[in-house]
N, C-alpha and C positions, 0 to 999 in steps of 0.2 A: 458512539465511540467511547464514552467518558464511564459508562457499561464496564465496557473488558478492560479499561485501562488497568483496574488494580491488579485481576486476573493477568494481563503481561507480566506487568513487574513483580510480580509473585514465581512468572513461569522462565523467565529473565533468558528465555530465546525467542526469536525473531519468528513471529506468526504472518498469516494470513493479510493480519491486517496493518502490518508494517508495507504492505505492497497498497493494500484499499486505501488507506486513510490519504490520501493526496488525490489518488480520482474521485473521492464520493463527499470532495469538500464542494460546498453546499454555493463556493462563491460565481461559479461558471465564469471562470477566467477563458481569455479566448487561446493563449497558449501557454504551456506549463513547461518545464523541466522537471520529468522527473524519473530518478534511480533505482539503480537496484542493489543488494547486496550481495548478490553471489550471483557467479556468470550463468546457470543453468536455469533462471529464472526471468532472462531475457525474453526468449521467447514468450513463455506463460505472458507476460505483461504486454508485451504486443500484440497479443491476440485480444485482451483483455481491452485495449486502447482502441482498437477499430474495431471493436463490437458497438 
């Protein structure tokens, strides 16, 4: 992640991996909380989460 960070904030809208970066943290917690930013991208991350 530490890769595209500069490329984000260069691009200064909300990518990809504003959704990845909290599921592909490395800590394998046993339950998470986590959001989304815009309602249309609910599903997408659902499906993402029980895969």
């Amino acid at each position: 992640m530490r890769i595209v960070t500069p490329v984000r904030r260069k691009l200064r809208v909300k990518t990809i991996f504003n959704i990845l970066g909290p599921l592909i943290n490395p800590a394998w917690v046993p339950f998470a909380v986590v959001g989304v930013y815009k309602q249309d991208i609910v599903s997408f991350l659902t499906t993402l989460c029980f895969r």
